[in-house]
One Martini backbone bead per residue (centre of mass of N, CA, C, O) as a GRO file, in nm:
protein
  300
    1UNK     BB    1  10.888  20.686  10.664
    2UNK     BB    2  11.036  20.472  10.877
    3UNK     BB    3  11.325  20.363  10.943
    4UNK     BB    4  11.262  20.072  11.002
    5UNK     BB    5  11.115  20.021  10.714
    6UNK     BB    6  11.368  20.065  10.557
    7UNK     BB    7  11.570  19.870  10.673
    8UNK     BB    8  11.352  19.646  10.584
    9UNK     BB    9  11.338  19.735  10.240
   10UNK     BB   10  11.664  19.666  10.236
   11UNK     BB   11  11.678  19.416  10.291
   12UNK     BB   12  11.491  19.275  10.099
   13UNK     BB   13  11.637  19.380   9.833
   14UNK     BB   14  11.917  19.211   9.945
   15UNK     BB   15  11.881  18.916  10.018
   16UNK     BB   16  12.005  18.754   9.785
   17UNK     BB   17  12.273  18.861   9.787
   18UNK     BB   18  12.338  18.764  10.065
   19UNK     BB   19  12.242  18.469  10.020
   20UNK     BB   20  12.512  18.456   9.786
   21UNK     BB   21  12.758  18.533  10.017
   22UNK     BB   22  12.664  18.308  10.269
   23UNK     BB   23  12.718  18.039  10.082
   24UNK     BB   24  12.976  18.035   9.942
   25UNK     BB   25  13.100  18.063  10.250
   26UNK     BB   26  12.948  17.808  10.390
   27UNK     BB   27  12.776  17.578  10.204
   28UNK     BB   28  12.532  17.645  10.419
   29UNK     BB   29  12.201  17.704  10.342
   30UNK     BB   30  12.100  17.748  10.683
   31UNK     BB   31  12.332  17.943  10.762
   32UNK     BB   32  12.284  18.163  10.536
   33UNK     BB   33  12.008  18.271  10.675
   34UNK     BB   34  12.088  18.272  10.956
   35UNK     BB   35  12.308  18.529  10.862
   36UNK     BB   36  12.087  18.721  10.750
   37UNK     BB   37  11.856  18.737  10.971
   38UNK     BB   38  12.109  18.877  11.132
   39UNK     BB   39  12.105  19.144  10.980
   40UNK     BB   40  11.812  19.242  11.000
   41UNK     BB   41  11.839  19.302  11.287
   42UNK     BB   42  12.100  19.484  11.265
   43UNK     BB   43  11.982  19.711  11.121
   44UNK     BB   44  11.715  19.777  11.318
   45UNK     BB   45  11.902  19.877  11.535
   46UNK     BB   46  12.086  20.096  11.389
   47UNK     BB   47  11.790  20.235  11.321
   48UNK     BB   48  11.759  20.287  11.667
   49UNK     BB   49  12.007  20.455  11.738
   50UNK     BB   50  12.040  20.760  11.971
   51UNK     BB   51  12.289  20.931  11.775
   52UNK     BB   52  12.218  20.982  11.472
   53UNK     BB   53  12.305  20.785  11.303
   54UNK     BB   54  12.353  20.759  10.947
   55UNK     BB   55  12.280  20.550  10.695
   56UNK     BB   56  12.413  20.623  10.360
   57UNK     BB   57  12.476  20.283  10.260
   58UNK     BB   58  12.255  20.013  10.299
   59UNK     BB   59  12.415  19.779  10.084
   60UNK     BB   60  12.697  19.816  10.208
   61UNK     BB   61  12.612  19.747  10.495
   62UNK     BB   62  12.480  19.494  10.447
   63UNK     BB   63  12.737  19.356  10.334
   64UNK     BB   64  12.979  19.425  10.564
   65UNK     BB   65  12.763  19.225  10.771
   66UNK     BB   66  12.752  18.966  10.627
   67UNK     BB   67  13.072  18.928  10.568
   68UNK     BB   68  13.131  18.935  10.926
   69UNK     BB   69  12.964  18.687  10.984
   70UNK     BB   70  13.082  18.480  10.777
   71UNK     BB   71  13.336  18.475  10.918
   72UNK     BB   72  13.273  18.374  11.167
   73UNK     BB   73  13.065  18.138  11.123
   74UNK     BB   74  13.358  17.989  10.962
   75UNK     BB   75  13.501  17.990  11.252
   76UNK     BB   76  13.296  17.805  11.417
   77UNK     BB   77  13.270  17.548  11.186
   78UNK     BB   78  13.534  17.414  11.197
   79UNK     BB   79  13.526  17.303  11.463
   80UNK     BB   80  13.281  17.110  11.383
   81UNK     BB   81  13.459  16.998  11.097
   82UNK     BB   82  13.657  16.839  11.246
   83UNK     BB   83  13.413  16.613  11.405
   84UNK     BB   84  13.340  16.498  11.152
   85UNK     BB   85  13.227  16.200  10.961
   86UNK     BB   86  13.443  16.241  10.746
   87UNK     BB   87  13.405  16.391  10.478
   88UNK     BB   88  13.322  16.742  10.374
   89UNK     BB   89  13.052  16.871  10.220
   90UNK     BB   90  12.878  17.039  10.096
   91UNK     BB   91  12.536  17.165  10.039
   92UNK     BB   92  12.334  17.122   9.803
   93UNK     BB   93  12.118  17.249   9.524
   94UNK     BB   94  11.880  17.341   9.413
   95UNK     BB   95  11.821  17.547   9.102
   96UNK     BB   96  11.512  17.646   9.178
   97UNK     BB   97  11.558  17.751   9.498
   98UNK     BB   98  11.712  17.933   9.449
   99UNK     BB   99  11.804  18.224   9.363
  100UNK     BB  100  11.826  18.413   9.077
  101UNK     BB  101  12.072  18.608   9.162
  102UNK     BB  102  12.249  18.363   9.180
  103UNK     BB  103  12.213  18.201   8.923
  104UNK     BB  104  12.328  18.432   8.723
  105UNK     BB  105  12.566  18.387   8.922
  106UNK     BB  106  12.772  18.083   8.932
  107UNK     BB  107  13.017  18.187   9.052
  108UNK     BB  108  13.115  18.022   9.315
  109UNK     BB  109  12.872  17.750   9.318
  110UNK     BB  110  12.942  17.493   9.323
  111UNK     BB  111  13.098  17.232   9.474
  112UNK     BB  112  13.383  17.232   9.395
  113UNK     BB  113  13.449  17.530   9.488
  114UNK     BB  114  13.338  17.491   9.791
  115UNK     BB  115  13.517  17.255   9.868
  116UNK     BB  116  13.773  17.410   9.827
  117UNK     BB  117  13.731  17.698   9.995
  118UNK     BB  118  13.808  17.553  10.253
  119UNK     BB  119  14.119  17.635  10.264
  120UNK     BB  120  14.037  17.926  10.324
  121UNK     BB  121  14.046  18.202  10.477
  122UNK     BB  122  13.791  18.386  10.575
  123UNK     BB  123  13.896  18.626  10.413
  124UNK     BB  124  14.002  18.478  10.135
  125UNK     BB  125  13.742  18.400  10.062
  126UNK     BB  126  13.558  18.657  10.053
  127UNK     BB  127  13.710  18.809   9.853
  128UNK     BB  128  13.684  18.622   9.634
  129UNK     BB  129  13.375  18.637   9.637
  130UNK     BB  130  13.329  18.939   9.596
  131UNK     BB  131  13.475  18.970   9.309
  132UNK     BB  132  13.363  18.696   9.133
  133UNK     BB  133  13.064  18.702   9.233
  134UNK     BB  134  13.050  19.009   9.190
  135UNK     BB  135  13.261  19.288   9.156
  136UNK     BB  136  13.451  19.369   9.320
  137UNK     BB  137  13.691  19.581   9.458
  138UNK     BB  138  13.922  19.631   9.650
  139UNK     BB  139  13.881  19.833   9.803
  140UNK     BB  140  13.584  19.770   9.892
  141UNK     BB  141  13.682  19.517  10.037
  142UNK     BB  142  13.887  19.676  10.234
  143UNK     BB  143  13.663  19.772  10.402
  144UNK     BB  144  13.521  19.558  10.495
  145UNK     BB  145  13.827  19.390  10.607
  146UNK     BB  146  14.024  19.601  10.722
  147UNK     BB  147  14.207  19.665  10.461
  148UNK     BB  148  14.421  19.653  10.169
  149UNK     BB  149  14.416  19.661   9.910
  150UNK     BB  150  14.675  19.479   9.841
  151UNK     BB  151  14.582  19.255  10.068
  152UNK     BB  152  14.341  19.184   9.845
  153UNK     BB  153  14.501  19.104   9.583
  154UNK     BB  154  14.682  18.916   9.760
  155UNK     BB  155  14.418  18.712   9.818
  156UNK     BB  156  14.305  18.654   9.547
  157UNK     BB  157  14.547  18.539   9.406
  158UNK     BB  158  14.613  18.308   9.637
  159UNK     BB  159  14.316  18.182   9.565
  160UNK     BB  160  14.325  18.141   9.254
  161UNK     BB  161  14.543  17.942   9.304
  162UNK     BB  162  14.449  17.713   9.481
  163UNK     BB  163  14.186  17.686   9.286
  164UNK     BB  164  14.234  17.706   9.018
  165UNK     BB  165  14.179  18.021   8.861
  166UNK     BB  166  14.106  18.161   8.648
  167UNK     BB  167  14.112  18.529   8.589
  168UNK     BB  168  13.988  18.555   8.303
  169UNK     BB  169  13.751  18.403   8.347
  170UNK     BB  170  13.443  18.490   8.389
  171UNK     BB  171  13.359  18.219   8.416
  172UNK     BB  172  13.253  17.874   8.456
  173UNK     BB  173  13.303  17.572   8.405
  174UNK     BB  174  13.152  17.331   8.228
  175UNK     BB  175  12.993  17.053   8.163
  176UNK     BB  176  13.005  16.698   8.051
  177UNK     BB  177  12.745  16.573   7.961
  178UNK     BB  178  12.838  16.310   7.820
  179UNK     BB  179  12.999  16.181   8.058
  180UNK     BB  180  12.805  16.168   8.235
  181UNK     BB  181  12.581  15.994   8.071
  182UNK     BB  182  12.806  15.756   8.070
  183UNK     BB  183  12.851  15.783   8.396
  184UNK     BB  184  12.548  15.637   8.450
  185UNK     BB  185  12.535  15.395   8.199
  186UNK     BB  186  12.746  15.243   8.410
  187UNK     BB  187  12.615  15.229   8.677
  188UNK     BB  188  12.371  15.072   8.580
  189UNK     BB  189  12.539  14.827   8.423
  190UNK     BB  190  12.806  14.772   8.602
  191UNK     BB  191  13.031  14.883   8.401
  192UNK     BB  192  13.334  14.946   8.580
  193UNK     BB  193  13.536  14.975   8.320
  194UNK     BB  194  13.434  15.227   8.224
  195UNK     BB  195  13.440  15.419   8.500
  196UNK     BB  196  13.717  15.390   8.478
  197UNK     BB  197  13.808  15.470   8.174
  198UNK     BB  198  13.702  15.785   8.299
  199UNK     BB  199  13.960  15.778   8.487
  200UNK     BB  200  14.190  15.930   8.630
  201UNK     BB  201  14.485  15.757   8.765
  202UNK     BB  202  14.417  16.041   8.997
  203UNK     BB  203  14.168  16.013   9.114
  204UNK     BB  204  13.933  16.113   9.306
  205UNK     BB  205  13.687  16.096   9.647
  206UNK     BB  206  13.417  16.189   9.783
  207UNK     BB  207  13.259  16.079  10.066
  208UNK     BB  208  12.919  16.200  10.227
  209UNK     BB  209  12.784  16.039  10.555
  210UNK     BB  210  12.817  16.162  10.824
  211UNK     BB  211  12.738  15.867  10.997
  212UNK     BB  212  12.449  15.798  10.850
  213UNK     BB  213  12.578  15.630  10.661
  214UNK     BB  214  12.750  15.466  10.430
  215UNK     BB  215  13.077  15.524  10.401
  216UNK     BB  216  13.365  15.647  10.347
  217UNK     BB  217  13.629  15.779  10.543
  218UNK     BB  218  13.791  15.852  10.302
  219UNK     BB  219  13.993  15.925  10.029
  220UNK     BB  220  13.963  15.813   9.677
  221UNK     BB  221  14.229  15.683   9.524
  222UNK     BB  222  14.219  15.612   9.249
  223UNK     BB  223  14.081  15.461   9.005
  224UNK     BB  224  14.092  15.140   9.093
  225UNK     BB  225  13.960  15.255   9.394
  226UNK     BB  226  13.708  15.359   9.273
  227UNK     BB  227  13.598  15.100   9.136
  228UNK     BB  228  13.583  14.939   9.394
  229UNK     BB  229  13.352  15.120   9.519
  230UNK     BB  230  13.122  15.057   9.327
  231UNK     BB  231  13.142  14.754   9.351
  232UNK     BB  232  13.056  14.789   9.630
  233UNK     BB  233  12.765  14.930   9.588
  234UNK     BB  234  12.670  14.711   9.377
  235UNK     BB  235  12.678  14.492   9.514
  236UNK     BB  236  12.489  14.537   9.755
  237UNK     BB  237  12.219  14.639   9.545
  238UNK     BB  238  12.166  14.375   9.427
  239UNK     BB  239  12.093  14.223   9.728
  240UNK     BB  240  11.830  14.440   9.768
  241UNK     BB  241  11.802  14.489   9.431
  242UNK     BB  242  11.828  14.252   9.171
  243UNK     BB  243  11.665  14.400   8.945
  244UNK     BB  244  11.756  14.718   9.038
  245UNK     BB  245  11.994  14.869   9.211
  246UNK     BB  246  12.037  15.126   9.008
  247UNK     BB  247  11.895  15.417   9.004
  248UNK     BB  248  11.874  15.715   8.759
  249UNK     BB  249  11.940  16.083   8.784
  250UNK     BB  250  11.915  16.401   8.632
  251UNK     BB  251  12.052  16.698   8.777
  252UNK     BB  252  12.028  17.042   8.927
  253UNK     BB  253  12.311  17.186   9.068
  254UNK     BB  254  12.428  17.441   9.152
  255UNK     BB  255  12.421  17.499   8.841
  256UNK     BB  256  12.441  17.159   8.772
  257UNK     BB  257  12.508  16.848   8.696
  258UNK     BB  258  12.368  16.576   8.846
  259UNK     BB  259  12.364  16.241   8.995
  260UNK     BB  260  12.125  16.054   9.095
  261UNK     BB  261  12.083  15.797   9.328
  262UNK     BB  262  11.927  15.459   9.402
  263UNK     BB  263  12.039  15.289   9.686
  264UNK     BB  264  11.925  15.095   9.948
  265UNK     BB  265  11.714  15.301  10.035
  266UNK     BB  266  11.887  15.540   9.887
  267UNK     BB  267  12.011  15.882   9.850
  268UNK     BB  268  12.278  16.003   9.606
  269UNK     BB  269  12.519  16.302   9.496
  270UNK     BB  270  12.668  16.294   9.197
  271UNK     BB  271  13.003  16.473   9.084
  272UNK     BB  272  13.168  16.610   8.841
  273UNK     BB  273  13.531  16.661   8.724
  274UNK     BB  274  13.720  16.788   8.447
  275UNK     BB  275  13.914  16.775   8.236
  276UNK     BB  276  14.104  16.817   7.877
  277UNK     BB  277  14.097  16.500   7.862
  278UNK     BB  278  13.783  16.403   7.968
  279UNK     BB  279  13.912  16.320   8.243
  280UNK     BB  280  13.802  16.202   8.535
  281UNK     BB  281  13.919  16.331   8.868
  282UNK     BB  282  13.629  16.437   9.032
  283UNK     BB  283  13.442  16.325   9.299
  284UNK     BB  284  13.110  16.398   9.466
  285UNK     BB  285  12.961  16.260   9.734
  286UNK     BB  286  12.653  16.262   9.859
  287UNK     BB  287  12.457  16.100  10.156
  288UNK     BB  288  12.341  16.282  10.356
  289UNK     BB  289  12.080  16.346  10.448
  290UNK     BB  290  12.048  16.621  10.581
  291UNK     BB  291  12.180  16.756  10.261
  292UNK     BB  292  11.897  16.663  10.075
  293UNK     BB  293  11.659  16.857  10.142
  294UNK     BB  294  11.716  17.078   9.871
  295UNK     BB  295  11.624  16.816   9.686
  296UNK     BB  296  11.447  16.695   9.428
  297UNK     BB  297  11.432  16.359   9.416
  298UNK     BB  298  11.191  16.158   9.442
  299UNK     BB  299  11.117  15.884   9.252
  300UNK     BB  300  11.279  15.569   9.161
   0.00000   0.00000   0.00000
């Protein structure tokens, strides 16, 4: 067997792993795909050069240079999400698309956790995702990013606390199927009372709507202005179709539940996530047609 295919079926046993840690990085899952195929690039360059040096492990050296493009492509994506169109979310997937090694292990998989991610220095994010994600160790982590233990233990510390993520915690929080499903049929039957009755307070709202479609152009705080933004969607699909404005299904998103609304000939993905107390917290919309590509949507 020739080196060079030998680099070539260490890659491909390695593609889900690689690309379930270049998403959690970047959020888009096209991103994901482009920063894996140039790794794989990357691997056949390696076992071709003409020094002699052997890579001793292929899944080591393949992990250390995926997560090295994915903190690169994470700084060049900063500015061009400072250019984008009101609030920025994650690109959401179906859970049926993912590789299975993505989602036999949720953490760090959610839409809620990518975007609150977004926070995190991009090897503070990196560190975080190799610990939570996969089980990487301190040191190893360290090899990766050229710091050390201590500097490792102490960005994962920083960013757990930041995205308030339980340490000790194994799994991902669930959601609350019921609270879902109860705000389904209070959207569907425009009864924006319960709407509001079911957000904490100060809940917030992100709506993306990149620019494509009409949306929030800013985050929408407090129970009582999201319920003004509902009030104003249904509004408006009652006039475009006065007999069913909105339809509803759940559909499984990044391995979680989650809305699908179909109004005024268009489909947007609402996910909730939810305190102690039941009420619903943080609400995000994504709404940007090029980001629900990889959602089987369906006929309304």
């Amino acid at each position: 067997m020739s080196l060079a295919v030998s680099a070539t079926a260490a890659w491909q046993s390695e593609r889900n792993r690689l690309l379930g840690i270049a998403y959690r990085m970047l959020g888009d899952f096209g991103h994901a795909e482009d920063v894996v195929s140039e790794v794989a690039i990357d691997a056949v360059r390696q076992e071709r050069k003409a020094d002699g040096h052997r890579v001793e492990s292929w899944p080591a050296w393949l992990t250390t240079v995926c997560v090295r493009r994915s903190v690169d492509r994470v700084r060049q994506l900063a500015a061009v999400r400072e250019d984008y169109t009101g609030p920025w979310l994650p690109e959401p997937v179906d859970t049926s698309r993912l590789p299975e090694e993505t989602v036999a292990n949720r953490e760090l998989l959610s839409l809620t956790l990518l975007h609150l991610a977004e926070q995190l220095a991009p090897e503070a994010r990196a560190a975080l995702v190799l610990h939570r994600a996969f089980g990487m160790s301190a040191p190893e982590i360290a090899d990766i990013l050229e710091k050390t233990p201590a500097a490792v233990r102490q960005m994962i510390s920083r960013a757990e606390r930041r995205l308030d993520i339980d340490p000790d915690a194994p799994a991902p929080r669930t959601k609350d199927g019921a609270a879902l499903e109860k705000l389904v049929r209070a959207i569907e039957q425009g009864d924006i009372d319960t709407v509001v009755a079911m957000l904490d307070r100060d809940a917030v709202l992100w709506a993306d709507g990149g620019g494509k479609v009409k949306s929030a152009m800013n985050p929408v705080f407090g129970a009582e202005r999201i319920g003004r933004f509902f009030a104003g969607i249904l509004g408006k699909a009652a006039t475009f179709d006065p007999v069913q404005p909105v339809r509803t299904r759940i559909i499984e998103v990044n391995g979680e539940a989650a809305v699908l609304l179909w109004h005024q000939g268009r489909s947007d993905v609402l996910l909730i996530d939810g305190g102690l107390d039941g009420r619903v917290r943080e609400l995000r919309q994504v709404a940007n047609p090029e980001k629900l590509t990889r959602l089987s949507l369906g006929e309304p």
